[in-house]
PDB file as gemmi writes it, atoms N, CA and C in Angstrom:
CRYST1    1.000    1.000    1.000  90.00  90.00  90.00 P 1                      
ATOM      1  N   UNK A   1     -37.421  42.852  59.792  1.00  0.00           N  
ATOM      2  CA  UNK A   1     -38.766  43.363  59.942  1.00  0.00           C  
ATOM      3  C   UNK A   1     -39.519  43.202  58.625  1.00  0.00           C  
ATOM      4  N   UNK A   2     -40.528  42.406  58.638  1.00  0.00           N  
ATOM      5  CA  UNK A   2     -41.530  42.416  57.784  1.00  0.00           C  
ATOM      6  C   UNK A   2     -42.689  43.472  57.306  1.00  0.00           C  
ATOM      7  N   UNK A   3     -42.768  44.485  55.820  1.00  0.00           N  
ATOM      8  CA  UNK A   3     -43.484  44.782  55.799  1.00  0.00           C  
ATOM      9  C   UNK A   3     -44.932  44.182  55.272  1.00  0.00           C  
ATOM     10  N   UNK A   4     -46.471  45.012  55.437  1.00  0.00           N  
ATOM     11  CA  UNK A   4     -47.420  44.491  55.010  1.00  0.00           C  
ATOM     12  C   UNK A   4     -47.356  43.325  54.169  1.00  0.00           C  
ATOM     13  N   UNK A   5     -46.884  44.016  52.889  1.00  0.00           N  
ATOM     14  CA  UNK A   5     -47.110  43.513  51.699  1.00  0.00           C  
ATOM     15  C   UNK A   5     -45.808  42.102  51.550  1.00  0.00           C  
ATOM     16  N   UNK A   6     -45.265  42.284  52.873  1.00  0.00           N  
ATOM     17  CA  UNK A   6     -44.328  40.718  52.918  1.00  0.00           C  
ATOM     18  C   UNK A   6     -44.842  39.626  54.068  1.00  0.00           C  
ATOM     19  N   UNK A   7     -46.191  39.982  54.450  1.00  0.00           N  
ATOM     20  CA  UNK A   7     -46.896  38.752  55.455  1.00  0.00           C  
ATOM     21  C   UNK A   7     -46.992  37.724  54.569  1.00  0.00           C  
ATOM     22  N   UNK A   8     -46.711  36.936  55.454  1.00  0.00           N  
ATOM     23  CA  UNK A   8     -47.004  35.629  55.322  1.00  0.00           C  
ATOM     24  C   UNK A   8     -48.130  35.162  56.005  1.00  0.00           C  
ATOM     25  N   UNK A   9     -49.308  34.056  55.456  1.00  0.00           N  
ATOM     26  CA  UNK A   9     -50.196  33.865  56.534  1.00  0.00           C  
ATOM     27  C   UNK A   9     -49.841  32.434  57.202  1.00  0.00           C  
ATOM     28  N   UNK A  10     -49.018  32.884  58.486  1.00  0.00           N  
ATOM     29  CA  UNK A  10     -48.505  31.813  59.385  1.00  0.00           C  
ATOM     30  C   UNK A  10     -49.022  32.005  60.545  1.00  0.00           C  
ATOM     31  N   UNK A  11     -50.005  33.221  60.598  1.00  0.00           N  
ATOM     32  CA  UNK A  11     -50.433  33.309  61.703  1.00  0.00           C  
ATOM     33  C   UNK A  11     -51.946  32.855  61.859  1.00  0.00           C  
ATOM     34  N   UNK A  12     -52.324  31.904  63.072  1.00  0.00           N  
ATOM     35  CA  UNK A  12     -53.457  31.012  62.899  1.00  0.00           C  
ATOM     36  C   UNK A  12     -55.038  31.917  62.863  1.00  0.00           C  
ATOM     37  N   UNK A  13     -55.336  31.112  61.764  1.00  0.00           N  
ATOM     38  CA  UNK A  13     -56.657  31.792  61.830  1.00  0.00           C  
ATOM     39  C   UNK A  13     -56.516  33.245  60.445  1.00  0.00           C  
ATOM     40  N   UNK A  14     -55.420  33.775  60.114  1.00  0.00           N  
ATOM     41  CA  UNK A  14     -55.292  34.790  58.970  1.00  0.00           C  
ATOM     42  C   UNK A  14     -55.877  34.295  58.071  1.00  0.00           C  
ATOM     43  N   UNK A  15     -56.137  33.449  57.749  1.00  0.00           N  
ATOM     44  CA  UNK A  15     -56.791  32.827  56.554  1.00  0.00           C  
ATOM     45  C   UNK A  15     -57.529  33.501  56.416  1.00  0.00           C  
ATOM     46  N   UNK A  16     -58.944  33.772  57.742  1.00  0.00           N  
ATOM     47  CA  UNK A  16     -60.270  34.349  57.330  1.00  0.00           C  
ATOM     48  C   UNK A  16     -60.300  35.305  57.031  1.00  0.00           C  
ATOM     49  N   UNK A  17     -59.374  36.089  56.725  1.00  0.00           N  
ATOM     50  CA  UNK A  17     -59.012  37.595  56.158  1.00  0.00           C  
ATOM     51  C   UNK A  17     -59.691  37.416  55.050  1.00  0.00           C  
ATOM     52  N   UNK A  18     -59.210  36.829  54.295  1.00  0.00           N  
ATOM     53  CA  UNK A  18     -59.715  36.344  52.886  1.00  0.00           C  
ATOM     54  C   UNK A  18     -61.157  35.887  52.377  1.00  0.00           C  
ATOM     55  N   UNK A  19     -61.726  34.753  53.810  1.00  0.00           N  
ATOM     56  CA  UNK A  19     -63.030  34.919  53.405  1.00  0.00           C  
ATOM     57  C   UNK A  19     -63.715  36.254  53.794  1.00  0.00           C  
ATOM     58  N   UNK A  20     -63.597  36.502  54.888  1.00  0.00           N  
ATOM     59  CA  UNK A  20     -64.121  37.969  55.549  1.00  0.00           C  
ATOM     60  C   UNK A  20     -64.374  38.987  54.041  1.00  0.00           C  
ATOM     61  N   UNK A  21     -63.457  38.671  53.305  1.00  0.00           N  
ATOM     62  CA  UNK A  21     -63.810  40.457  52.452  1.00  0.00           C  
ATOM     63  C   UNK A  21     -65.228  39.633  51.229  1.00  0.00           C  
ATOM     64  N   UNK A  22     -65.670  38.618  50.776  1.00  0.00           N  
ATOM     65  CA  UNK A  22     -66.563  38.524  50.612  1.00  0.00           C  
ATOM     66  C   UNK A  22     -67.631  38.404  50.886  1.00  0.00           C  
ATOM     67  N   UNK A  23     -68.248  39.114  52.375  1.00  0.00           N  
ATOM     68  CA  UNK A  23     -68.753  39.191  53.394  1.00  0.00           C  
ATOM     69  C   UNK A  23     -68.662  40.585  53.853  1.00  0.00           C  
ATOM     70  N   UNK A  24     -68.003  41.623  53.554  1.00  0.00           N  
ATOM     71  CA  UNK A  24     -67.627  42.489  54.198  1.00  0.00           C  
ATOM     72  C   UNK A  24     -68.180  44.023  53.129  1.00  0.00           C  
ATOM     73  N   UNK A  25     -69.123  44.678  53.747  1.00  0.00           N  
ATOM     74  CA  UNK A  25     -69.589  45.185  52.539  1.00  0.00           C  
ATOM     75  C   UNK A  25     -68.510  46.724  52.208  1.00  0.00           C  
ATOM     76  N   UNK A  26     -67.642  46.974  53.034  1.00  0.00           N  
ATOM     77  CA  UNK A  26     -66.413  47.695  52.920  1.00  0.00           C  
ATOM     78  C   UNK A  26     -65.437  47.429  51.723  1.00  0.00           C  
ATOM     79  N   UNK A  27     -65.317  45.730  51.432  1.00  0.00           N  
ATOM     80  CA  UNK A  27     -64.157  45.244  50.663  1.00  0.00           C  
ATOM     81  C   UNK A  27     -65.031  44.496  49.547  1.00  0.00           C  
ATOM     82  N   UNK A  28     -66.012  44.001  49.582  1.00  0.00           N  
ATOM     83  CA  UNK A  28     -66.786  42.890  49.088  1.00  0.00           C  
ATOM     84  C   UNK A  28     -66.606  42.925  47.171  1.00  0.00           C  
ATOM     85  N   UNK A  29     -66.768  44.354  47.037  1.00  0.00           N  
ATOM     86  CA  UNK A  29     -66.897  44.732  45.520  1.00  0.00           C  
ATOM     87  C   UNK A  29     -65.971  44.806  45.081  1.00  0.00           C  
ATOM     88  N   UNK A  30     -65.131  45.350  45.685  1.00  0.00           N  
ATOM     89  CA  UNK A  30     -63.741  45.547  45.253  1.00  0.00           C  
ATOM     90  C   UNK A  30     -62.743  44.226  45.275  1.00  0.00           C  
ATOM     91  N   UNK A  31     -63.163  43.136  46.170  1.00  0.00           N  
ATOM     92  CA  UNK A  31     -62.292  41.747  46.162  1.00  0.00           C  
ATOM     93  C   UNK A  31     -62.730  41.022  45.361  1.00  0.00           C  
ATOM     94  N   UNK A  32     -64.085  41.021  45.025  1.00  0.00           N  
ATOM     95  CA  UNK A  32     -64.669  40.343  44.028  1.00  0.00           C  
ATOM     96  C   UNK A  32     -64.280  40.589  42.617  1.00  0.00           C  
ATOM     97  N   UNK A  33     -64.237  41.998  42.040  1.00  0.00           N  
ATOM     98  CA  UNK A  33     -64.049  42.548  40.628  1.00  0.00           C  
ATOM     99  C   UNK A  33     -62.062  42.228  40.973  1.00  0.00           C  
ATOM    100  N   UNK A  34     -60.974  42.037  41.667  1.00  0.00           N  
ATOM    101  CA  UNK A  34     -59.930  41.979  41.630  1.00  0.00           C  
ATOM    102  C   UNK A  34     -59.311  40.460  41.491  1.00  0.00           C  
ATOM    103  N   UNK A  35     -60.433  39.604  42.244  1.00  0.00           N  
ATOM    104  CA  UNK A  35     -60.156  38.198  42.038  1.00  0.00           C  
ATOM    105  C   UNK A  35     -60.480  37.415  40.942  1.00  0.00           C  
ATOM    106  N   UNK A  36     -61.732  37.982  40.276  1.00  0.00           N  
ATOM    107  CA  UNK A  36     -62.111  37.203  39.442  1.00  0.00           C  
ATOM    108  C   UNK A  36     -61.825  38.271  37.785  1.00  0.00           C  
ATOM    109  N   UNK A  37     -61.410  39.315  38.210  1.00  0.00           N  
ATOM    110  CA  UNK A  37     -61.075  39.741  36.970  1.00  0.00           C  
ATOM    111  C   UNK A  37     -59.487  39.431  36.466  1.00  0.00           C  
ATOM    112  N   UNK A  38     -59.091  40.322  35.212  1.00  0.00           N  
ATOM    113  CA  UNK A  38     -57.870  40.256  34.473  1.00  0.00           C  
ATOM    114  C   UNK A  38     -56.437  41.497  35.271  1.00  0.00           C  
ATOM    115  N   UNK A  39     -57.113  41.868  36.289  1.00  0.00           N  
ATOM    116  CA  UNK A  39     -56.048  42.416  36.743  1.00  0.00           C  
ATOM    117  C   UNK A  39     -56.296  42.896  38.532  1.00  0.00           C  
ATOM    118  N   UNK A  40     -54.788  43.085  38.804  1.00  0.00           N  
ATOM    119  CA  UNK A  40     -54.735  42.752  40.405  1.00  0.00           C  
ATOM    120  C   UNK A  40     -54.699  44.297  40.768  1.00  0.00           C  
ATOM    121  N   UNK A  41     -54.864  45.332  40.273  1.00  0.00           N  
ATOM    122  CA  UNK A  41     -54.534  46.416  40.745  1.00  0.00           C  
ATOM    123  C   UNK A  41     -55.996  47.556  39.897  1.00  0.00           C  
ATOM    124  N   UNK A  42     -56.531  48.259  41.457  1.00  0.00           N  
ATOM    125  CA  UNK A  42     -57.493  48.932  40.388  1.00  0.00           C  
ATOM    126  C   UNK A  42     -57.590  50.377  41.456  1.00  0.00           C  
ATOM    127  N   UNK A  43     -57.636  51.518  41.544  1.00  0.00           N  
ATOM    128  CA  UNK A  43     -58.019  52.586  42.537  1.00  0.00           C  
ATOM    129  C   UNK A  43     -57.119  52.540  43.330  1.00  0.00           C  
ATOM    130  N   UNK A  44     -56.081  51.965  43.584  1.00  0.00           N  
ATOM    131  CA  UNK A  44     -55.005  52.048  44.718  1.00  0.00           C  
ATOM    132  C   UNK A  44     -54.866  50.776  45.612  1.00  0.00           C  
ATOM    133  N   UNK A  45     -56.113  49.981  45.087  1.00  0.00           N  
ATOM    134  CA  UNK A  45     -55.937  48.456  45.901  1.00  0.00           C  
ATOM    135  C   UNK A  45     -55.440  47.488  44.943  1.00  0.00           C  
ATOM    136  N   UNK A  46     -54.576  46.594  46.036  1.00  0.00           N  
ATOM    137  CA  UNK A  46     -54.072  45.874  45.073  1.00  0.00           C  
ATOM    138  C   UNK A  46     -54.363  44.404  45.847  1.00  0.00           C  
ATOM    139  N   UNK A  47     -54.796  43.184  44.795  1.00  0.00           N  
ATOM    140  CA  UNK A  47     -54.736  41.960  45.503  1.00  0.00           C  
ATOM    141  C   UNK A  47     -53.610  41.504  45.365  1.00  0.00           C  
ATOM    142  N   UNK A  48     -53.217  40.679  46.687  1.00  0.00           N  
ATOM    143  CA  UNK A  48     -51.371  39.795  46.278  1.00  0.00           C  
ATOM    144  C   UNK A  48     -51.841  38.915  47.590  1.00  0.00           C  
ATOM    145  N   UNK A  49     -51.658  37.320  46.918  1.00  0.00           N  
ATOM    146  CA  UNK A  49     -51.870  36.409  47.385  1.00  0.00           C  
ATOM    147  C   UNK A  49     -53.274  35.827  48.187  1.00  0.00           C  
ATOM    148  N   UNK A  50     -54.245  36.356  47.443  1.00  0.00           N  
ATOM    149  CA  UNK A  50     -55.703  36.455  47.952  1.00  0.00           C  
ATOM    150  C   UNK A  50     -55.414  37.794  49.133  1.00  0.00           C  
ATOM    151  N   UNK A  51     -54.565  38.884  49.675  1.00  0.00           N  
ATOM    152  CA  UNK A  51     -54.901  39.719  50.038  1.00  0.00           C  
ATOM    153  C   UNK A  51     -55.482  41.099  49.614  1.00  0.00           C  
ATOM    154  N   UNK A  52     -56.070  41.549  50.368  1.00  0.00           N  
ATOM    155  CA  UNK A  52     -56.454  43.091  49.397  1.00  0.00           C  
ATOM    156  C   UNK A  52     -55.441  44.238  50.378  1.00  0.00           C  
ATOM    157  N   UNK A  53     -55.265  44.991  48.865  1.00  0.00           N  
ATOM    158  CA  UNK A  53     -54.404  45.828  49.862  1.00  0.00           C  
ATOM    159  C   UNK A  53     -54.385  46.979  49.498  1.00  0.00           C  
ATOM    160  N   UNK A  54     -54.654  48.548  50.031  1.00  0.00           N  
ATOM    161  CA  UNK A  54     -54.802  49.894  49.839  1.00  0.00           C  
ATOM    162  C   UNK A  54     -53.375  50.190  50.238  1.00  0.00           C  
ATOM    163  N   UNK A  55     -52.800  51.202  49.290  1.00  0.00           N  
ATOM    164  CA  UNK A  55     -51.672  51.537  49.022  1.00  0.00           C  
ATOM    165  C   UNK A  55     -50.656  51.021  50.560  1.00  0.00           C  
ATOM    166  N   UNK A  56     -50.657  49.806  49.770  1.00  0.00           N  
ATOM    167  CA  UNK A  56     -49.405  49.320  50.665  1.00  0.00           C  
ATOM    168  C   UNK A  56     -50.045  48.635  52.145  1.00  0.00           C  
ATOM    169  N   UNK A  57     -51.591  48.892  52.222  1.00  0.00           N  
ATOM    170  CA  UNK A  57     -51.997  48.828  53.723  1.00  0.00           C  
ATOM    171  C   UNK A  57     -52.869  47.748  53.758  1.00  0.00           C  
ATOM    172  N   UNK A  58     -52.737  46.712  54.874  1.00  0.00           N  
ATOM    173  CA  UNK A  58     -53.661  45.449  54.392  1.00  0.00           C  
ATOM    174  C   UNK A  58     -55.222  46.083  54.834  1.00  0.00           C  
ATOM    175  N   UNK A  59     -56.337  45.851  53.805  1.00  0.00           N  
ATOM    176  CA  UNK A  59     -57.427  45.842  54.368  1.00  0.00           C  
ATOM    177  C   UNK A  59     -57.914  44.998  55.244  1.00  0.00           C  
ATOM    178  N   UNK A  60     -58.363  45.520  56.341  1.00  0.00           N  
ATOM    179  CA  UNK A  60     -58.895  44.911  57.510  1.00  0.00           C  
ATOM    180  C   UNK A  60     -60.519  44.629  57.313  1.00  0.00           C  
ATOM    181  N   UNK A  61     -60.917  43.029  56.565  1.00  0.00           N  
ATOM    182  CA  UNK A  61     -62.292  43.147  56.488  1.00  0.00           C  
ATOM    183  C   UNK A  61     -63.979  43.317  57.878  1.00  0.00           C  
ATOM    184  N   UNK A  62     -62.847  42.538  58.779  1.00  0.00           N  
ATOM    185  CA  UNK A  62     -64.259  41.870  59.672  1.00  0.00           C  
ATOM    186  C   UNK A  62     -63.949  43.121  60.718  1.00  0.00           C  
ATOM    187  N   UNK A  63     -65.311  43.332  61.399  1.00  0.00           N  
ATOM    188  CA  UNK A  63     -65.250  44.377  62.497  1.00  0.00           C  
ATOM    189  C   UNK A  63     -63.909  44.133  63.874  1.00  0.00           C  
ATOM    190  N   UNK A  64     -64.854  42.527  64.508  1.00  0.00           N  
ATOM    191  CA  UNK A  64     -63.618  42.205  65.339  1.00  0.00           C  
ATOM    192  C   UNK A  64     -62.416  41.944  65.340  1.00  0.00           C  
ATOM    193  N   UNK A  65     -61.865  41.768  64.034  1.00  0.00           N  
ATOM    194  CA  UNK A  65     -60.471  42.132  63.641  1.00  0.00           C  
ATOM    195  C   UNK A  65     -60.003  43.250  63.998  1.00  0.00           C  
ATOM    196  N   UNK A  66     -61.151  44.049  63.041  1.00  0.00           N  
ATOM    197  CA  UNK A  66     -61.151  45.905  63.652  1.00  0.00           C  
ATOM    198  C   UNK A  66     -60.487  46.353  65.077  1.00  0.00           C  
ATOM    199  N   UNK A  67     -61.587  45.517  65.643  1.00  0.00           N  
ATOM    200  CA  UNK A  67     -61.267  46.339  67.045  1.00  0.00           C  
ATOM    201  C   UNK A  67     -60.152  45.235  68.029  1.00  0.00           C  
ATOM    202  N   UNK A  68     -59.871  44.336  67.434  1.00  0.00           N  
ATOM    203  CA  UNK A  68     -58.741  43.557  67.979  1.00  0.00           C  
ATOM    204  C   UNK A  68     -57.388  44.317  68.064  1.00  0.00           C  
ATOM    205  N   UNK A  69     -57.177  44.824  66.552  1.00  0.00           N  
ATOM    206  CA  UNK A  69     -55.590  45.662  66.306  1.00  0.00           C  
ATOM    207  C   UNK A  69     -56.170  46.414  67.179  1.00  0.00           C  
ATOM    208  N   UNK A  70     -57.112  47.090  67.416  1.00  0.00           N  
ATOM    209  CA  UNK A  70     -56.995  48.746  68.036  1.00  0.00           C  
ATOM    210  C   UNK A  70     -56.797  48.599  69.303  1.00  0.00           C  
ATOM    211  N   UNK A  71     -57.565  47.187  69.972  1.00  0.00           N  
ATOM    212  CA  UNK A  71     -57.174  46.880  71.565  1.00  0.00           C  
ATOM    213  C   UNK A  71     -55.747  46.586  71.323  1.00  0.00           C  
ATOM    214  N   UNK A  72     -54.888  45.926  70.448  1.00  0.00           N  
ATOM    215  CA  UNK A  72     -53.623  45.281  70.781  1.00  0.00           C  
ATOM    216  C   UNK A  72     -52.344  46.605  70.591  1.00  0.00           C  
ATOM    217  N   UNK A  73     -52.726  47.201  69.600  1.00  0.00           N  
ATOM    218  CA  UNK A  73     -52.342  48.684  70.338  1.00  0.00           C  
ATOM    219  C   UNK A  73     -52.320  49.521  70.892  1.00  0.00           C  
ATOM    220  N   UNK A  74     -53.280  49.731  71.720  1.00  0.00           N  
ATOM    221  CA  UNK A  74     -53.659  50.470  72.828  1.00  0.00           C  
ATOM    222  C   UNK A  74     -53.032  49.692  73.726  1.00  0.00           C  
ATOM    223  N   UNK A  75     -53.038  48.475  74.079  1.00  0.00           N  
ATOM    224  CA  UNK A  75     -52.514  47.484  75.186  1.00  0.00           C  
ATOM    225  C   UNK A  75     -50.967  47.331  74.793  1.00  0.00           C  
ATOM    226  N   UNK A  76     -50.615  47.924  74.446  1.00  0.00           N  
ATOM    227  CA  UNK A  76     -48.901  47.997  74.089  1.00  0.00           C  
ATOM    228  C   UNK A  76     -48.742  46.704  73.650  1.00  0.00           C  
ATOM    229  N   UNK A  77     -48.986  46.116  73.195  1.00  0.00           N  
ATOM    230  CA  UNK A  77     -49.315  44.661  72.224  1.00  0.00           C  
ATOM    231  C   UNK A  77     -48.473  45.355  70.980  1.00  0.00           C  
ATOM    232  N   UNK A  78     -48.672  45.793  70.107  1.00  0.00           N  
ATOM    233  CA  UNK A  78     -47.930  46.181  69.455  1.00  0.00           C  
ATOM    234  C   UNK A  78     -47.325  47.775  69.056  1.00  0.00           C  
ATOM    235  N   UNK A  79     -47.515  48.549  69.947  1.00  0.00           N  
ATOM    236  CA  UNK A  79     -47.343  50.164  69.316  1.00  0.00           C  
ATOM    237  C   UNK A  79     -46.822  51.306  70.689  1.00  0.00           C  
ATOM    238  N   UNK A  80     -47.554  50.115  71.889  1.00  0.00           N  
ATOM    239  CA  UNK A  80     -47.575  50.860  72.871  1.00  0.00           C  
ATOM    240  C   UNK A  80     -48.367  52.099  73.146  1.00  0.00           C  
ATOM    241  N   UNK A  81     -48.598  51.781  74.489  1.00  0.00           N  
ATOM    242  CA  UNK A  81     -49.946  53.104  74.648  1.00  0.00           C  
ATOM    243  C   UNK A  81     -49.716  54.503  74.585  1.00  0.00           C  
ATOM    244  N   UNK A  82     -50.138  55.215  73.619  1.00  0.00           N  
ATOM    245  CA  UNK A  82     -50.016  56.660  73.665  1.00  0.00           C  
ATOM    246  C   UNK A  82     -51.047  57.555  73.494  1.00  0.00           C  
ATOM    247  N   UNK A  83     -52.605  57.187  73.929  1.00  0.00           N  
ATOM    248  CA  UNK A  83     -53.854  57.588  74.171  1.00  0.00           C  
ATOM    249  C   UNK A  83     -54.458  57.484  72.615  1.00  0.00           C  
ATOM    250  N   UNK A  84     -55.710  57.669  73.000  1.00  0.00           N  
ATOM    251  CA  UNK A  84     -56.455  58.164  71.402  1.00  0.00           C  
ATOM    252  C   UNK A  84     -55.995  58.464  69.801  1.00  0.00           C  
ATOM    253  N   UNK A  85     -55.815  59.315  70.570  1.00  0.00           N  
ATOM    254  CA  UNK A  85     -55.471  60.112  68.928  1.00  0.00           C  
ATOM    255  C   UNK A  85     -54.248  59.311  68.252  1.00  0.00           C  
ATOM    256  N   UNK A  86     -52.845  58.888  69.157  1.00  0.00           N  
ATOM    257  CA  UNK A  86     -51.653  58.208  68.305  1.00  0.00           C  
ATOM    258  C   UNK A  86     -52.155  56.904  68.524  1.00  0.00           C  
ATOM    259  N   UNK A  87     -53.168  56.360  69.225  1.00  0.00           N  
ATOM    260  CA  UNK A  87     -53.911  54.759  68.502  1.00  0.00           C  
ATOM    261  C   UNK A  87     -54.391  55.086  67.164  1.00  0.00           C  
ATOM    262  N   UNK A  88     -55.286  56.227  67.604  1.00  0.00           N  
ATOM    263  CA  UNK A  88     -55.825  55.879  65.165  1.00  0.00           C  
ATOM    264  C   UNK A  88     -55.475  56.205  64.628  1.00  0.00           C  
ATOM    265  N   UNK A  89     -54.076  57.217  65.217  1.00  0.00           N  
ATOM    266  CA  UNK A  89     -52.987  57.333  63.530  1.00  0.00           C  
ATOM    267  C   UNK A  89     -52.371  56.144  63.474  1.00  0.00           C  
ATOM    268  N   UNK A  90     -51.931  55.154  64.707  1.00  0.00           N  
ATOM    269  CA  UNK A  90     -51.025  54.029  64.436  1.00  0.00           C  
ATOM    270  C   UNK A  90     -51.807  53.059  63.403  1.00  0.00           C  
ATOM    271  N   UNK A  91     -53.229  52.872  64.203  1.00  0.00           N  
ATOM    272  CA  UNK A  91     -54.017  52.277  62.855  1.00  0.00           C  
ATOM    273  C   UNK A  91     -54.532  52.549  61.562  1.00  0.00           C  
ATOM    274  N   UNK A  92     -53.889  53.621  61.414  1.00  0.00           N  
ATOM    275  CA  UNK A  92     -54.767  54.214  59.965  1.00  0.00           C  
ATOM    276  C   UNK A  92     -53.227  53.959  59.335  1.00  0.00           C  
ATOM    277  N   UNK A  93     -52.185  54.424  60.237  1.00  0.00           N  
ATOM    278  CA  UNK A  93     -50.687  54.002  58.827  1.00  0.00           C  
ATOM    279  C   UNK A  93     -50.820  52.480  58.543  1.00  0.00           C  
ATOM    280  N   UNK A  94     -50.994  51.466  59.625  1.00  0.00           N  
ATOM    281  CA  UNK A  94     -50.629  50.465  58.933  1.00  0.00           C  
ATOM    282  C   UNK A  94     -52.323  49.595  58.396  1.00  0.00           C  
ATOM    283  N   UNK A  95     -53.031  50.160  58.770  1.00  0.00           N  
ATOM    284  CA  UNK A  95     -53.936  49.651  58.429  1.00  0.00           C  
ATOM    285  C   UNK A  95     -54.864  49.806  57.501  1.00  0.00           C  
ATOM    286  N   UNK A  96     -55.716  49.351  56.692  1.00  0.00           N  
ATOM    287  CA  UNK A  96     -57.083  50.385  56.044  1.00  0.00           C  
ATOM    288  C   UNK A  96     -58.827  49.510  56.269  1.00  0.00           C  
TER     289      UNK A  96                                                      
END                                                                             
């Protein structure tokens, strides 16, 4: 089992993760001052491998990404359905 911070982007289309956060006014400041500065770690986010990442949790830049995980866990896609409330704790642990 792979955690976060051990993805690989083999999955098609992950790439745009990366452009998404310079675009994304959630991540935008914070990917910008981490990429182009002298260090990868600042407030609890950390960049690793052009990702941004809040303690341990990949940031999710683009909306429909957003609401993609939240349909694919709700749809037992990955978490299995357990109504409301254990969908946005499932997405708030692995996600930010």
């Amino acid at each position: 089992m792979m955690t976060t911070t051990e993805m690989k982007a083999e999955v098609m289309g992950f790439d745009q993760i990366k452009r998404d956060y310079l675009e994304c006014p959630d991540f935008k400041e914070t990917y910008t001052l981490l990429s182009t500065g002298s260090t990868r770690l600042m407030d609890d986010f950390l960049l690793k491998n052009g990702y941004l990442f809040k303690a341990q949790r990949l940031c999710i830049p683009s909306a429909y990404l957003r609401e993609f995980l939240v349909w694919e866990l709700q749809a037992e896609g990955l978490d299995g359905h357990h109504g409301r409330n254990k969908t946005i704790e499932s997405v708030e642990y692995r996600f930010f």
